[in-house]
C-alpha positions in Angstrom: 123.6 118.8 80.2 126.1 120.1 82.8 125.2 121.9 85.9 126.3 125.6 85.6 129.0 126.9 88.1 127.4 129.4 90.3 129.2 132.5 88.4 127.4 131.7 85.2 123.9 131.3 87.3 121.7 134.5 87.3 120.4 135.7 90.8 117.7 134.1 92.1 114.3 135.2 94.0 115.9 133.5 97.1 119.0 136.4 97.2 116.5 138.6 97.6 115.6 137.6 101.3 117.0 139.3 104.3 116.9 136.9 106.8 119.9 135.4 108.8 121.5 132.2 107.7 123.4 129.0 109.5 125.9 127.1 107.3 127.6 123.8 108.8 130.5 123.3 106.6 131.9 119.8 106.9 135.0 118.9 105.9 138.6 117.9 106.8 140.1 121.2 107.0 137.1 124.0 107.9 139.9 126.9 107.6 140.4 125.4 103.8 137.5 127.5 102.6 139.9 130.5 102.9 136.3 132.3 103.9 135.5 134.4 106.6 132.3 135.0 108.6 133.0 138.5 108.2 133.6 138.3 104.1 130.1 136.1 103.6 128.2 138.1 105.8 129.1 141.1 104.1 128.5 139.3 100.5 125.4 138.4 101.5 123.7 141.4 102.8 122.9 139.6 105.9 124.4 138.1 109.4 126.1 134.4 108.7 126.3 132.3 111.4 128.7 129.5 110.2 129.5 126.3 112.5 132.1 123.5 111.3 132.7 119.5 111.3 135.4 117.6 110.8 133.4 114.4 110.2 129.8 113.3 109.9 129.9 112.4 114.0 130.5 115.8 114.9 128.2 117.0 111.8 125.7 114.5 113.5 125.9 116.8 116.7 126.4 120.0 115.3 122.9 119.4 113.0 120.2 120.9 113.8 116.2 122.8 112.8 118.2 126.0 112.4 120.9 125.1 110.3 120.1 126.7 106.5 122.4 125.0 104.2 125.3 122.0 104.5 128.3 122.7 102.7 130.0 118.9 102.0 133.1 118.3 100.7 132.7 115.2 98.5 136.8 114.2 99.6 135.9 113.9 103.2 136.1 110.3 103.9 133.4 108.5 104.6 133.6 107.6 108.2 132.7 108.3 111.6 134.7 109.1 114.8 136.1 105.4 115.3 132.9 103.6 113.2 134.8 102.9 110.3 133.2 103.0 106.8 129.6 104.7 105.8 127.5 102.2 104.4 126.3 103.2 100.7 122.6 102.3 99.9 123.3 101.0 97.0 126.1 98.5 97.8 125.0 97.9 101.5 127.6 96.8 104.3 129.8 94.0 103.8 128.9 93.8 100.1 131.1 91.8 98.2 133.7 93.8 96.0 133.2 94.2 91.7 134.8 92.2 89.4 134.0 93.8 86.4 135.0 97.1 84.8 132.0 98.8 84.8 130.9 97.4 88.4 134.4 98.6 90.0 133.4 102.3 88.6 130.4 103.0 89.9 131.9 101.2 93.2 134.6 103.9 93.0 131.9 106.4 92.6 129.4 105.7 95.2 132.6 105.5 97.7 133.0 109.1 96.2 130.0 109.8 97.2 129.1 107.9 100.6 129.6 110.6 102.5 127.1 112.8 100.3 124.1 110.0 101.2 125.2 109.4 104.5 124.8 113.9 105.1 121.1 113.1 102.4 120.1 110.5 105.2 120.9 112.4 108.1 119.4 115.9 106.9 116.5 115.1 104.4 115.0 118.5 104.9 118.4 120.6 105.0 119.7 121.9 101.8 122.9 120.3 100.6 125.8 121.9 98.2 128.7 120.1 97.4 132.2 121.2 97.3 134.5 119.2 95.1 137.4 119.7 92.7 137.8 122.2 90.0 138.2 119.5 87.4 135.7 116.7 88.9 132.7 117.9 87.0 131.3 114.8 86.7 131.7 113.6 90.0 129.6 117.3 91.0 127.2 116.9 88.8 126.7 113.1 90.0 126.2 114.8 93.3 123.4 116.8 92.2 121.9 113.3 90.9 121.8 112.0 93.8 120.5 114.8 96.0 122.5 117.8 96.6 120.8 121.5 95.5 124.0 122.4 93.9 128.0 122.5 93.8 131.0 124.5 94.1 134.6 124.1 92.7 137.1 125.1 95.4 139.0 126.8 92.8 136.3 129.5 92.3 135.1 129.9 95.9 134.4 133.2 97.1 132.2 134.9 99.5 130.3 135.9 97.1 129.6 133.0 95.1 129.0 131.0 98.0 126.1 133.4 99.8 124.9 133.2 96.2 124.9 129.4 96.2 123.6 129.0 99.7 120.7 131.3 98.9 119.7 129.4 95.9 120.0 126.2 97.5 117.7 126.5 100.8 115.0 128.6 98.4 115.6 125.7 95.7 115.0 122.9 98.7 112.1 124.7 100.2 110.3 124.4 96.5 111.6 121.0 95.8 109.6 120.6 99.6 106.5 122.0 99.0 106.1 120.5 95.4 106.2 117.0 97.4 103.8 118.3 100.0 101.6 119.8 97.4 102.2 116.2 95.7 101.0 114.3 98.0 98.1 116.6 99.1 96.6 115.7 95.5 96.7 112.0 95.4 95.5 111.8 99.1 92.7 114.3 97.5 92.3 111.7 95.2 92.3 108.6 96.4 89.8 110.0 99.0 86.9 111.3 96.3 87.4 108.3 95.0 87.1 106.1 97.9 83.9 108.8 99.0 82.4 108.2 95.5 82.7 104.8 96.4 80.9 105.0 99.4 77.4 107.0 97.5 74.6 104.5 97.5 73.6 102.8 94.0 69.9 102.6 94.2 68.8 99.4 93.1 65.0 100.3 91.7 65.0 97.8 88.9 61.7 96.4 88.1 59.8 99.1 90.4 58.3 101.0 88.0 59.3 104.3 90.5 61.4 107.2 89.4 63.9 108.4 91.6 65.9 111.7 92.1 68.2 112.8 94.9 70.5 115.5 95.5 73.1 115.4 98.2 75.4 118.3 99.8 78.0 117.6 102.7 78.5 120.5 105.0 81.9 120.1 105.2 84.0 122.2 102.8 86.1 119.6 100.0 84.0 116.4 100.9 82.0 114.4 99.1 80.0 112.7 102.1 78.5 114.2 105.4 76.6 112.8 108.4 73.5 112.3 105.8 72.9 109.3 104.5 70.2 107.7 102.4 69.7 104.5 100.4 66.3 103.0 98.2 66.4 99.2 97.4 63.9 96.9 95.9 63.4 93.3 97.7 62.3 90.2 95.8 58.6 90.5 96.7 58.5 93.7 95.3 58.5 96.2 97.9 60.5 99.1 97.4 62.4 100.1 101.0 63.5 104.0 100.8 65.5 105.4 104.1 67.0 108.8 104.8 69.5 109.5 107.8 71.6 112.3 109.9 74.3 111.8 112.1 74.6 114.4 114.6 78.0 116.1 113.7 79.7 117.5 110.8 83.1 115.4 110.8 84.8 113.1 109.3 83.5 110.7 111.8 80.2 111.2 111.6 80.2 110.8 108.2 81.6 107.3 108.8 79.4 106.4 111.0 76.7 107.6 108.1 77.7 105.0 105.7 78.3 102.4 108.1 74.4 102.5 109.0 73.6 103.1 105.4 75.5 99.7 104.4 73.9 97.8 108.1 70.3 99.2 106.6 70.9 97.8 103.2 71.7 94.3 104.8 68.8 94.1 106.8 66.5 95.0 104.8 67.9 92.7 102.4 67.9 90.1 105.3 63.9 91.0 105.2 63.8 93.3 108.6 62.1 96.2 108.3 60.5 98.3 110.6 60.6 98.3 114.5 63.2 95.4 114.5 65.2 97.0 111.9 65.5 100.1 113.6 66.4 98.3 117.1 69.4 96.5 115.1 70.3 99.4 113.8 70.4 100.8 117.4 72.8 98.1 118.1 75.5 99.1 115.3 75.3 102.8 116.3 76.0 101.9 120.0 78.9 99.7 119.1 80.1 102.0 116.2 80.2 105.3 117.4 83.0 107.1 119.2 81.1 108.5 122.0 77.8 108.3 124.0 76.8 111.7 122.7 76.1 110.8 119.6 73.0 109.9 118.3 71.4 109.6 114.7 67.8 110.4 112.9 66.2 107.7 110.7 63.0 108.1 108.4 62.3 104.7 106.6 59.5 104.1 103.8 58.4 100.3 102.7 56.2 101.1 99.9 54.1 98.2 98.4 54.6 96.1 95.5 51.3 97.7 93.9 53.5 101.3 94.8 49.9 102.5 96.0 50.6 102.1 99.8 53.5 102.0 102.4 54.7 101.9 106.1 56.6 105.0 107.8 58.9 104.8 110.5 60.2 108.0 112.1 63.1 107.9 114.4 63.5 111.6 115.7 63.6 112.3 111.5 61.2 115.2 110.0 58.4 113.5 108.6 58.6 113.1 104.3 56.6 115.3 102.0 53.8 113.3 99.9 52.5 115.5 96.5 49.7 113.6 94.7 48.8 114.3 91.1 46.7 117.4 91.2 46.9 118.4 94.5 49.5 120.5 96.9 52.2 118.6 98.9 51.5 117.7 102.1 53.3 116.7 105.6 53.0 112.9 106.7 52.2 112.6 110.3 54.6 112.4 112.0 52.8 112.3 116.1 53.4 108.4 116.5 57.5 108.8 115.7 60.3 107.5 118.1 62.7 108.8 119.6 66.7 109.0 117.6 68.7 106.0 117.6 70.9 105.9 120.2 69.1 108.6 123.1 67.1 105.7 124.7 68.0 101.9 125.2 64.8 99.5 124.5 63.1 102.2 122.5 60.4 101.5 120.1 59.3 103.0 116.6 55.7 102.4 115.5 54.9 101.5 112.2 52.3 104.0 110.4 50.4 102.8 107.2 50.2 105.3 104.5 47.9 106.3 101.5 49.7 107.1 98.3 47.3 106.8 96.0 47.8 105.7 91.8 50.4 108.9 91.0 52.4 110.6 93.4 55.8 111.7 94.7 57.4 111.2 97.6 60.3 113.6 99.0 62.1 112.7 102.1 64.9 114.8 103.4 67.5 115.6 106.2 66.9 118.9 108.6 69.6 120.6 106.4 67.0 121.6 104.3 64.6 123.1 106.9 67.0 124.8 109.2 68.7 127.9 106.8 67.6 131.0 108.0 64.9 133.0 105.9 63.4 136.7 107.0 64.6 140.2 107.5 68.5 139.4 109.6 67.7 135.9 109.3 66.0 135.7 112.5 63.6 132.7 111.4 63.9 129.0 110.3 62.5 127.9 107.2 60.9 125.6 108.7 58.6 122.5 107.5 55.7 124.6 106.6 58.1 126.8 104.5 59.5 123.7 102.7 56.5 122.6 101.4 55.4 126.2 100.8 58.4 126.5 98.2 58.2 123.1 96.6 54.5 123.5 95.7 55.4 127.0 94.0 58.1 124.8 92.3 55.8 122.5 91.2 53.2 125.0 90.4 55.6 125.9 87.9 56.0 122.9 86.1 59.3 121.5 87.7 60.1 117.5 88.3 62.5 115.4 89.8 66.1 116.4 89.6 65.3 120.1 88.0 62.7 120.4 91.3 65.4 119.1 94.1 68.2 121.2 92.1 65.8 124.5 92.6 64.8 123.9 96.1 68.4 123.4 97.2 69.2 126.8 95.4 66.0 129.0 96.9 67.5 127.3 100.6 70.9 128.4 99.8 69.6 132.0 98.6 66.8 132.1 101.4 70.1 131.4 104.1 72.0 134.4 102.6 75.0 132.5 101.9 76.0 128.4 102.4 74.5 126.4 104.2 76.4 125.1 107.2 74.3 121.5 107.5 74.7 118.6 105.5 71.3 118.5 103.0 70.4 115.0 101.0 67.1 114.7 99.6 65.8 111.8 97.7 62.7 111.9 95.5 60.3 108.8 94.8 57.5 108.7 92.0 55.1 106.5 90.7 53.2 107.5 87.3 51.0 105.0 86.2 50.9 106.0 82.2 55.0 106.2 82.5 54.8 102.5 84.1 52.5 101.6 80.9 55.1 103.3 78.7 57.7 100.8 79.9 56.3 98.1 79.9 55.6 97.7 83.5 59.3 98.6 84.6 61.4 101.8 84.7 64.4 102.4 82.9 67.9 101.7 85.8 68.2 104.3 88.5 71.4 106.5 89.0 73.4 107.7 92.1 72.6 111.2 93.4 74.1 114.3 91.8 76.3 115.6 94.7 76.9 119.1 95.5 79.8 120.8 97.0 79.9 124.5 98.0 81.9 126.9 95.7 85.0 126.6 97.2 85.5 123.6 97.0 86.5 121.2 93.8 83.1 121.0 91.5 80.9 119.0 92.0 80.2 115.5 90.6 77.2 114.7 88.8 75.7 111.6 88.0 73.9 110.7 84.1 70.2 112.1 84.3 68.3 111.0 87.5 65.0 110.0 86.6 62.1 112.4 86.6 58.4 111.7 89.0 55.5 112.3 87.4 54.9 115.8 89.7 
């Protein structure tokens, strides 16, 4: 389909704008456009400032951020002030000439138009129009093929058209600019939910008998990961390993940092460390890992036994978890025997506390995101530990489990705060129910990722299949 001339081409949003314009008109004879600064100024409502080139050298110089619009004409030759000939991309320097027919035309035409992708080269973010023969419609339309916003016949220049034309053309490269940015601002989206989705922890509970929930929101607006991290892996003797983490920080960074420790935890415990010696290798990897002394990160680790009715607790500067047994209220673990956060003290130690579960329980550890929103008249209070298990035993009270009971608390924070929450929050929920374990035949069906949760104004967020319930 042909490119309309610019008398058959309706106004355009861009003629609407009042702003003053710079046109660098490159050609052999400058004077040949028969217009004057005074004539397009006055067509186009506006002041024109126009400069001129007689060849892409001086175009070279005369180019710069304020220059609008280029006006080319396609039969300048193709060469610079005692360079000799523009190379053309497509044939390269020294290439050797066409023997055929249809080789030595488009030869002829990119010559036609090496002066065109020499002025694309030079000014990729400048708007182009092409000036060419009243009768070369093909050669003006193979312009706009190769990059130029539009053309004009010298024929049917006037001021008028050509204010027109230079209008449409900077507008037209300004949108043709901000759908690449926009572009490209989606697939780096993309590629980096993707590459956070990634980066969420598959627990690997098969064979436990324990149900597991979690729920996980990154303080950061449009991200998928925070500082919080968290992981739950079964060993070949049985015991189940659950660990929960913060990163001081809200960044990028941190959240790095985050799933770096997560994967170093996984390995060691895999490697068959766990407690004190974990947590001093772990010390280790933040030290080398993170991008400034400052920052330092709270651990709470669980090794629950093979018979899931006992387990160790380390605490390393990390709010003690929250233990609910079958008929009676959630409780604190103590917490008094913790040490300090990786990373504050070189050579520190974290003692190892045994802990009574019981036959049928549920376990909730969490990240200070969940204790920290506001609650009270102005919000003058924390919610505080105490007010954390105050609200999940009313949830429980009414009958909720598992993903339904993390999904409920998270809300009543939110709603306590008065608004979003500024912390990362992850949560992760254990369970043991001895008639469930019976009902499967002494395993549990295979444990899902965490649903993650984004605030409102960001994309929505992305759920995983139905985490299993606890029997609480």
């Amino acid at each position: 389909m042909p490119v309309p001339v610019p008398q058959q081409r309706s106004a355009s949003a861009a003629e609407t704008s009042h702003g003053d314009l710079t046109l660098l008109v490159i050609e052999d004879d400058p004077a040949g456009t028969t217009i004057t600064v005074p004539e397009l100024s006055a067509a186009a409502g506006t002041r024109v400032r126009v400069r001129t080139a007689r060849n892409l050298t001086e175009a070279a110089r005369l180019l710069t951020d304020d220059v609008d619009c280029i006006l080319l004409d396609l039969a300048l030759p193709a060469t610079g002030a005692g360079n000799g000939p523009v190379a053309d991309p497509g044939t390269g320097a020294g290439a050797e000439a066409a023997t055929g027919p249809e080789e030595e035309q488009l030869s002829a035409r990119a010559d036609e138009l090496a002066a065109l992708t020499h002025v694309l080269r030079l000014a990729p973010h400048h708007a182009v129009l092409a000036l060419t023969a009243q009768d070369d419609t093909e050669l003006a339309a193979e312009a706009v093929r190769v990059g130029a916003q539009d053309y004009l016949f010298r024929g049917e220049l006037d001021a008028r058209v050509l204010s027109r034309a230079i209008r449409y053309a900077v507008e037209r490269k300004r949108a043709d600019i901000a759908q690449h940015q926009l572009t490209e601002s989606r697939l780096r989206a993309q590629e980096n939910a993707r590459l956070e989705r990634g980066l969420l922890p598959t627990p690997l509970l098969d064979g436990s008998g324990l149900s597991f929930a979690a729920r996980y929101r990154p303080g950061r607006s449009r991200a998928l990961l925070g500082g919080d991290f968290y992981d739950v892996v079964r060993t070949p003797d049985g015991t189940v390993h659950a660990m929960i983490g913060d990163v001081c920080g809200h960044g990028p960074d941190e959240a790095a940092l985050g799933v770096e420790l997560r994967i170093a935890w996984r390995a060691l415990t895999l490697a068959g460390l766990c407690g004190d010696d974990l947590l001093a290798t772990l010390q280790q990897v933040l030290e080398h890992e993170r991008q400034s002394e400052e920052i330092f990160a709270t651990l709470c680790t669980v090794d629950i036994a093979p018979d899931g009715r006992q387990a160790g607790l380390c605490l390393a500067g990390h709010p003690a978890p929250l233990l609910a047994r079958h008929g009676r209220p959630a409780r604190l673990l103590p917490y008094e025997d913790g040490g300090p956060a990786l990373g504050l003290l070189p050579r520190a130690r974290w003692p190892r506390r045994q802990v009574e579960l019981g036959g049928a329980w549920s376990l909730m550890l969490y990240t200070d995101g969940l204790i920290e929103g506001r609650v009270g008249t102005g919000g003058s209070e924390r919610l505080g530990q105490d007010g954390m298990a105050a609200m999940v035993n009313s949830r429980l009270e009414q009958g909720l489990t598992g993903d339904e009971l993390l999904e409920a608390a998270v809300s009543e924070v939110r709603e306590l705060n008065g608004g979003e929450l500024t912390d990362d929050v992850a949560v992760l929920l254990l369970g043991r129910d001895p008639e469930r374990i019976r009902r499967w035949g002494g395993s549990a069906p295979r444990s899902h990722p965490a649903s993650v949760d984004r605030p409102p104004s960001s994309t929505p967020p992305v759920r995983a299949a139905g985490a299993h319930r606890p029997p609480l």
